[in-house]
Structures are given as structure tokens and as C-alpha cells.
KEKE-3310 file (N, C-alpha, C; in steps of 0.2 Angstrom, whole numbers, plus 5000, padded with zeros to 4 digits):
npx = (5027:5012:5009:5007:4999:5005:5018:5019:5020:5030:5041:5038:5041:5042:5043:5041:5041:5035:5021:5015:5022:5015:5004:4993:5004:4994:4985:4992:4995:4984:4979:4986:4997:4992:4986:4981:4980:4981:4985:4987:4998:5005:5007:5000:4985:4979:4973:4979:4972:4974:4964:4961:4953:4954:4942:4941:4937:4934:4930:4930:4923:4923:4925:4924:4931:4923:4931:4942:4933:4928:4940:4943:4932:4937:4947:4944:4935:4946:4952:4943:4942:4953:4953:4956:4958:4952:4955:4953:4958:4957:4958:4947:4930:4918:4905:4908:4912:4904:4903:4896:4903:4909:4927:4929:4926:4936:4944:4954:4971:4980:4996:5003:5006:5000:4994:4980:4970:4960:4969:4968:4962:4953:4935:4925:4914:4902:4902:4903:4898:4902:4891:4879:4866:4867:4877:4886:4903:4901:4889:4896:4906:4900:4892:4902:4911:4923:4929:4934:4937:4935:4948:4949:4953:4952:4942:4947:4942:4942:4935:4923:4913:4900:4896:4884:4882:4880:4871:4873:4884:4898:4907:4920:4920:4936:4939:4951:4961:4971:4987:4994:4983:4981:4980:4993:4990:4990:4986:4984:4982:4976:4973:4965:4968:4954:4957:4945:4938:4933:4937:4947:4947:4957:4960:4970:4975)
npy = (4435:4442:4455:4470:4487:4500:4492:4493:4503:4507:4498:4502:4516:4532:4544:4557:4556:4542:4543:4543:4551:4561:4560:4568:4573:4575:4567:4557:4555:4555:4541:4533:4531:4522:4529:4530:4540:4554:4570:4579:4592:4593:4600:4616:4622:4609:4597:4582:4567:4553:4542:4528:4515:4501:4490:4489:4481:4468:4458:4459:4472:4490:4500:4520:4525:4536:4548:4548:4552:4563:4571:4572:4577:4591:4593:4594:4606:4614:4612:4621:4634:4638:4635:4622:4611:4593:4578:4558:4545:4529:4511:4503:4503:4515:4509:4496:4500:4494:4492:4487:4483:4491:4497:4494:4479:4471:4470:4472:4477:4463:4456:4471:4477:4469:4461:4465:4470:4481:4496:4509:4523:4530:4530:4524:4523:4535:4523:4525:4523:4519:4523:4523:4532:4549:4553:4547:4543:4547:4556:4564:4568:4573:4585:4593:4604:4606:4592:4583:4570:4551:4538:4521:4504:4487:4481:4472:4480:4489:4502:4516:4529:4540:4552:4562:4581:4594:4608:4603:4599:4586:4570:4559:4544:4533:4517:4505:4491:4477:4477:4463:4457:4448:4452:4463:4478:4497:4513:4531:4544:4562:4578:4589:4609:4618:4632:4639:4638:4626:4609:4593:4576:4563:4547:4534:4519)
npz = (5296:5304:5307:5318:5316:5318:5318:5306:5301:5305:5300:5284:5285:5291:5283:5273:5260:5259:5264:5277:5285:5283:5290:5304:5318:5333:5326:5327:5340:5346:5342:5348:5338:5328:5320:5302:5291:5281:5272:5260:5251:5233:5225:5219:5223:5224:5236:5240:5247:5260:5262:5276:5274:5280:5291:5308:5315:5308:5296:5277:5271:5270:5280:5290:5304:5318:5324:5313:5301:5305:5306:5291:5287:5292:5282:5272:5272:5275:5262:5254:5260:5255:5241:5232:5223:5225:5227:5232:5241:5241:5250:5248:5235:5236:5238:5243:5255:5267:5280:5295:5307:5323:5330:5341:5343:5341:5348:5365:5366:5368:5369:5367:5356:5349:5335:5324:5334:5343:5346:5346:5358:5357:5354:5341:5336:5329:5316:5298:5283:5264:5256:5261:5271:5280:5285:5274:5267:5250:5253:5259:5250:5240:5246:5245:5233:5232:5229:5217:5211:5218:5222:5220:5226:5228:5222:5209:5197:5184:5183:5181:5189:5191:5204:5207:5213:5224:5216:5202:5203:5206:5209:5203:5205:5203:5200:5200:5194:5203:5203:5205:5195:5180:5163:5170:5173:5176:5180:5174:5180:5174:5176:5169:5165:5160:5157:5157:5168:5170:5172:5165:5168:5165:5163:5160:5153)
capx = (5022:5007:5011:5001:4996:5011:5023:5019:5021:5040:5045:5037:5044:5037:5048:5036:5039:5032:5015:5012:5026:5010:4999:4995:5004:4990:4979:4996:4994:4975:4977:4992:5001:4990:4982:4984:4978:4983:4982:4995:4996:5011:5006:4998:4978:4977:4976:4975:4968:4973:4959:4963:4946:4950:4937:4946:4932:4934:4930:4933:4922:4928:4922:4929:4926:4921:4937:4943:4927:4929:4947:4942:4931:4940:4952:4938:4934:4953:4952:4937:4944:4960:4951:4960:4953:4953:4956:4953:4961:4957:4957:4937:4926:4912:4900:4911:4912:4899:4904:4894:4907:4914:4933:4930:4925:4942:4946:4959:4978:4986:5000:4999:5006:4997:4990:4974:4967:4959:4972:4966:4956:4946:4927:4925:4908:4897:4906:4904:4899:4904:4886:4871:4867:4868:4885:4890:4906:4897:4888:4901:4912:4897:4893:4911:4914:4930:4930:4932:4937:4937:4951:4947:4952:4948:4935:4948:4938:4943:4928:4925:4905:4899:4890:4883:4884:4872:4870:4873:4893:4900:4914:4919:4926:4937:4941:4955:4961:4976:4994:4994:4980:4983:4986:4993:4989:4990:4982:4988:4976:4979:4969:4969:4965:4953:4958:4939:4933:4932:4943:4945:4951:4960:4962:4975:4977)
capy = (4435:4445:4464:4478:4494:4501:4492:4492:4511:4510:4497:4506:4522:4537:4549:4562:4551:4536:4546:4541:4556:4567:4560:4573:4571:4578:4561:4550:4557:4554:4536:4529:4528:4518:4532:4529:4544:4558:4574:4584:4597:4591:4605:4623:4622:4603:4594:4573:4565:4547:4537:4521:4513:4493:4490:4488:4476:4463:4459:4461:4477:4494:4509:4525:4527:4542:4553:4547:4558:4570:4574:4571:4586:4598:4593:4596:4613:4619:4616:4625:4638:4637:4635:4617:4602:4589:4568:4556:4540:4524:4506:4501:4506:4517:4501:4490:4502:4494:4487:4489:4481:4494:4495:4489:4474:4469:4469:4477:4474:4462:4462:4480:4478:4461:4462:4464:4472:4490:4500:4516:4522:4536:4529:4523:4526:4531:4521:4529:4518:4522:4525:4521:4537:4556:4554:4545:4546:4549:4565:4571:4571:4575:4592:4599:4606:4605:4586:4580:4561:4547:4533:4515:4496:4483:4474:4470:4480:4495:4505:4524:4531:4548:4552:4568:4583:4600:4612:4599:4595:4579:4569:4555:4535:4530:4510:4504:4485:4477:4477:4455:4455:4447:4457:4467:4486:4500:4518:4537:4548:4567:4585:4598:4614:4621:4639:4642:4637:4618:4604:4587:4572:4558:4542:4529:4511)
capz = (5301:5304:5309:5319:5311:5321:5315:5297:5299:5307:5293:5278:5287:5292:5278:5269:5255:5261:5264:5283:5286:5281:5297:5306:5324:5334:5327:5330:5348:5351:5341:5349:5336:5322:5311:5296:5285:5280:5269:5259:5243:5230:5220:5222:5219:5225:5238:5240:5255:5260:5267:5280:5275:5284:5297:5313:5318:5302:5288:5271:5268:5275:5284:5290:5312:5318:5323:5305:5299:5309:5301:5283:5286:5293:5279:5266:5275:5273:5255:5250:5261:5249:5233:5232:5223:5231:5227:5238:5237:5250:5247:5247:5233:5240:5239:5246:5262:5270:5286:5302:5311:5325:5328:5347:5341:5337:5357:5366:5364:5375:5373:5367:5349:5348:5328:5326:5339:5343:5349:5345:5362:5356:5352:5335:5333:5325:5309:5294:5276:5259:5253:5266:5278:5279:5285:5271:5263:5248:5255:5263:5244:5234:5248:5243:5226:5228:5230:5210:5211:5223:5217:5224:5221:5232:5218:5206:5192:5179:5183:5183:5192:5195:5210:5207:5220:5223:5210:5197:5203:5209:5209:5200:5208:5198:5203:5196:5195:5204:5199:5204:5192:5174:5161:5171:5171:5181:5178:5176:5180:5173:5179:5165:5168:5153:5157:5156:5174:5171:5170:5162:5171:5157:5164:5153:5158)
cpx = (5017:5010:5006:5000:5004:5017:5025:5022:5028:5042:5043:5042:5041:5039:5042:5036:5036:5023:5014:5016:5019:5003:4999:4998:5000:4984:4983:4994:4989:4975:4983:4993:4999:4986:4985:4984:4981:4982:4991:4996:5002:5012:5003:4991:4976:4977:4971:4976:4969:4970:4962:4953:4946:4946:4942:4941:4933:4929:4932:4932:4925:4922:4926:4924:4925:4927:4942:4940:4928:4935:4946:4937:4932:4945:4948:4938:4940:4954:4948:4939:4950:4957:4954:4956:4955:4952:4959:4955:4959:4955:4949:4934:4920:4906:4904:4913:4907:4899:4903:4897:4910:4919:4933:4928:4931:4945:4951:4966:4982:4990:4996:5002:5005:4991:4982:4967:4966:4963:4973:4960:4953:4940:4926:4917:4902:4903:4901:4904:4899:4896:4878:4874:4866:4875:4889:4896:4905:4896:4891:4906:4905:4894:4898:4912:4917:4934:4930:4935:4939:4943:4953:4952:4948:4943:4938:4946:4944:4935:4929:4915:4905:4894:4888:4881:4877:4876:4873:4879:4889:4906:4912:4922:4927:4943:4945:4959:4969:4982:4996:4990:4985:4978:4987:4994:4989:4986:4985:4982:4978:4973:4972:4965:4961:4953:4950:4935:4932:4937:4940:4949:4952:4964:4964:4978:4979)
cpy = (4441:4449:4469:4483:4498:4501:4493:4501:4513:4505:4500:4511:4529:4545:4551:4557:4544:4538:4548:4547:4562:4566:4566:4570:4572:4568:4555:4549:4553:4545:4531:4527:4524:4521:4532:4534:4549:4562:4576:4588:4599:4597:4612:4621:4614:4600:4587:4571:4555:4544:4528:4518:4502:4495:4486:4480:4471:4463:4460:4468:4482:4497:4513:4525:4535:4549:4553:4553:4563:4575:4575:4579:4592:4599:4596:4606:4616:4619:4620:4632:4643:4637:4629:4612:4599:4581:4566:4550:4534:4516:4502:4506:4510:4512:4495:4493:4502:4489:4492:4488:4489:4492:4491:4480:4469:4467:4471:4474:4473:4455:4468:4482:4473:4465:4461:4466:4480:4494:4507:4518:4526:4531:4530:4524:4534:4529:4523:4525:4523:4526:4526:4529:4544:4555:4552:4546:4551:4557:4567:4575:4575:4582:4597:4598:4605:4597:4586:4572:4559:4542:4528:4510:4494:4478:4472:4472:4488:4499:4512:4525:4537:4550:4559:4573:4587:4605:4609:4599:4588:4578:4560:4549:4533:4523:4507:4495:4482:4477:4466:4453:4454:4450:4463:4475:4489:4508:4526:4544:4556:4572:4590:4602:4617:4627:4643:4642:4629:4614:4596:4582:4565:4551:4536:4525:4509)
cpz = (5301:5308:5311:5315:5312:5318:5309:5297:5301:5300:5287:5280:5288:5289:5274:5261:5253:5262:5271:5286:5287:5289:5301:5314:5329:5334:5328:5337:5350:5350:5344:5344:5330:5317:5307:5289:5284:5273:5266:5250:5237:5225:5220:5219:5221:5230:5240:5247:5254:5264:5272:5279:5277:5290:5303:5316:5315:5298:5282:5269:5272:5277:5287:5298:5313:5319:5316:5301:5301:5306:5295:5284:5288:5286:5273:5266:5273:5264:5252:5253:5255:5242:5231:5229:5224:5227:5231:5234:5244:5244:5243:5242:5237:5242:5241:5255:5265:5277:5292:5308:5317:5328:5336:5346:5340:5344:5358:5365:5369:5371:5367:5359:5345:5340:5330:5330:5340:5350:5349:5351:5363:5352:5345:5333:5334:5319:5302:5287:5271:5256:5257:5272:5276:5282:5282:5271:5255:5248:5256:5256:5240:5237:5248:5237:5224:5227:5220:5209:5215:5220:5224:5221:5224:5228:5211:5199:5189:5178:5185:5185:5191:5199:5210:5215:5221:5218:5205:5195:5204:5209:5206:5204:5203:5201:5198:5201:5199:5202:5199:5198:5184:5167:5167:5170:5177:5177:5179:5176:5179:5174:5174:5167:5161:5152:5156:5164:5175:5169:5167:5168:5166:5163:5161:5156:5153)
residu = (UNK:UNK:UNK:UNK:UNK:UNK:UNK:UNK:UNK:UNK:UNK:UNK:UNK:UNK:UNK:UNK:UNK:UNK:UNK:UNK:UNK:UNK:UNK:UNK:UNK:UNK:UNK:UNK:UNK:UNK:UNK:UNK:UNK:UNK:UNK:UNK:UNK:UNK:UNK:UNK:UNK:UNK:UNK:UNK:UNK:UNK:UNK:UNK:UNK:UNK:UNK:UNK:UNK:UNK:UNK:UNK:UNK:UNK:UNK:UNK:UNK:UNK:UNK:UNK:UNK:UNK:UNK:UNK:UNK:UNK:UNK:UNK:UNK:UNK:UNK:UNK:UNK:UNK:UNK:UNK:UNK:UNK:UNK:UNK:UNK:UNK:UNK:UNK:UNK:UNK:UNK:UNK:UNK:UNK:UNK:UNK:UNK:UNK:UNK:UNK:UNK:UNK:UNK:UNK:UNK:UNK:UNK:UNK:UNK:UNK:UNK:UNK:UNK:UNK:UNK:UNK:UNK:UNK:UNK:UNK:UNK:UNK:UNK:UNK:UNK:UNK:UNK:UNK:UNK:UNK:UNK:UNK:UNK:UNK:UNK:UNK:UNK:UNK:UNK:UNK:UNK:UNK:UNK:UNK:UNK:UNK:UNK:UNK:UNK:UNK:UNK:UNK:UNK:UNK:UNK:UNK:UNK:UNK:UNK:UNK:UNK:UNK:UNK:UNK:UNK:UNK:UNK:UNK:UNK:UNK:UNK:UNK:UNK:UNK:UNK:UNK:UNK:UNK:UNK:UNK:UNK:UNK:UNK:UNK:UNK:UNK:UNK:UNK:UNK:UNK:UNK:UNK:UNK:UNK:UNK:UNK:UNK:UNK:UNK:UNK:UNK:UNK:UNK:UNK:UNK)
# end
């Protein structure tokens, strides 16, 4: 049967190991209970940030609402404070986050953990696309230094971009294909350090 947001996050489980354990309580609170994102630093000098980019509204393409944004850059902010790189990781390619749909759209939840519906009652707009805007996503990774890859699927493909930043950074998407797909392949993505100020990133599929 089809499952709320809610539920999926009490059967996955909400164990630090699951990831959703990393939510912060704070946006459980405000979202009753259906945020799905979260932050967290598995290593010293790092940390990876998980995006919830479905559109509460529909469709297939995604977008991120506006108290979503809101969090992603404070989170951004605490790493550059930290000196932390930072990989982000969410389902939709940046070009495929282009859903103007907001999450009211979706309508209220009757009953109350009726799938489907916008049960988060914080003001989802303005909604937030991968590429179109000054609030991009986009912008907001290619204004942080310490942002260095986005990592997508969503389009079935084995694709890497690089969206350049200010003072001649960025960050790279690297779009990688499903596990149902045939041949099946999956991706290992490694960060070395070149002990000189710059690093590699080696992606082996």
C-alpha cells in the first residue's frame, strides 16, 4: 500500500544509521514530523547534507520549499565557518528540479496521515528550482567554496557537469544511473587530499 512520509520514516527507522536519525528535531517539530533532510560529518573536515527534493505538490520533477532552503543554508554557513567540505546528495538532477508546483497544492491531510498530502504547516513558498533564479539551488552551491559535489539520479544516466562558482571554484553533479538499471552498476565516489590546497574527486563505476 501507499505510505505517508511519516510512516516511511518510523519503518525505515529513525537509528543514526538509517540517516533520518540525523534530522534535526527542531525541523521534526516545526514539520510535524515529515522532514526528511538532514546533515551530519562521518569524518573530521567533511560534511554531507541530504536533500528531500520530491515536490509535495506532484509531479515527477522536484524542488526544495522554502523552510527546506532556509536550513540548507545555515548548514552551508556552519561549514565554511568549520572549514568543511561539503557534498550534497538528493534524488533530482539540478535540471530536473524544476517543479513550480507548491507543496499546498497537495491539500490538507484528512485523515491526518492520509499519503499524499501536505502535512507540513509551515508556508512552503517561495519554492526553490535546481537551476532557474537567484535562489537557485545552483547559486546557493556555486556561492559556497566549500560546497565541491552535488550527487543526483533521477534520469537514469552516468553523467558528471561542473557548474562553476566565484573566483573560478564550483562544484561538480555527479549523476549517477539506477541500481534496477541493466547492466547494473553503482558508483564509488573518493576525495583525496593533494596535501597542497587542492583535492581530486575519482568517481569508479
Amino acid at each position: 500500500r501507499v505510505i505517508s512520509k511519516r510512516e516511511y520514516r518510523s519503518i525505515v527507522g529513525n537509528a543514526k544509521t538509517h540517516g533520518f536519525g540525523h534530522t534535526p528535531k527542531a525541523q521534526l517539530r516545526k514539520s510535524a514530523g515529515t522532514a526528511s533532510y538532514y546533515a551530519f560529518s562521518p569524518k573530521k573536515g567533511f560534511r554531507f547534507i541530504s536533500l528531500d527534493t520530491v515536490a509535495e505538490g506532484g509531479g515527477q520533477t522536484g524542488n526544495i520549499h522554502d523552510p527546506h532552503y532556509r536550513w540548507l543554508k545555515g548548514e552551508l554557513r556552519a561549514a565554511e565557518r568549520k572549514s568543511q567540505i561539503v557534498i550534497a546528495f538528493g534524488h533530482h538532477t539540478l535540471e530536473t528540479m524544476d517543479n513550480r508546483r507548491d507543496d499546498e497544492r497537495a491539500g490538507k491531510c484528512d485523515p491526518a496521515d492520509e499519503p499524499g498530502c501536505d502535512r507540513d504547516p509551515r508556508k512552503s513558498t517561495p519554492m526553490h528550482r535546481g537551476l532557474a533564479g537567484k535562489r537557485s539551488i545552483r547559486a546557493l552551491f556555486a556561492a559556497n567554496p566549500d560546497v565541491v559535489a552535488y550527487v543526483s539520479g533521477h534520469t537514469h544516466a552516468n553523467r558528471v557537469d561542473f557548474f562553476r562558482g566565484r573566483k573560478g571554484r564550483g562544484f561538480w553533479e555527479i549523476n549517477t544511473a539506477s541500481h534496477i538499471d541493466w547492466p547494473e552498476q553503482s558508483r564509488t565516489i573518493e576525495v583525496m587530499d593533494n596535501k597542497d590546497g587542492t583535492l581530486w574527486l575519482f568517481g569508479t563505476l
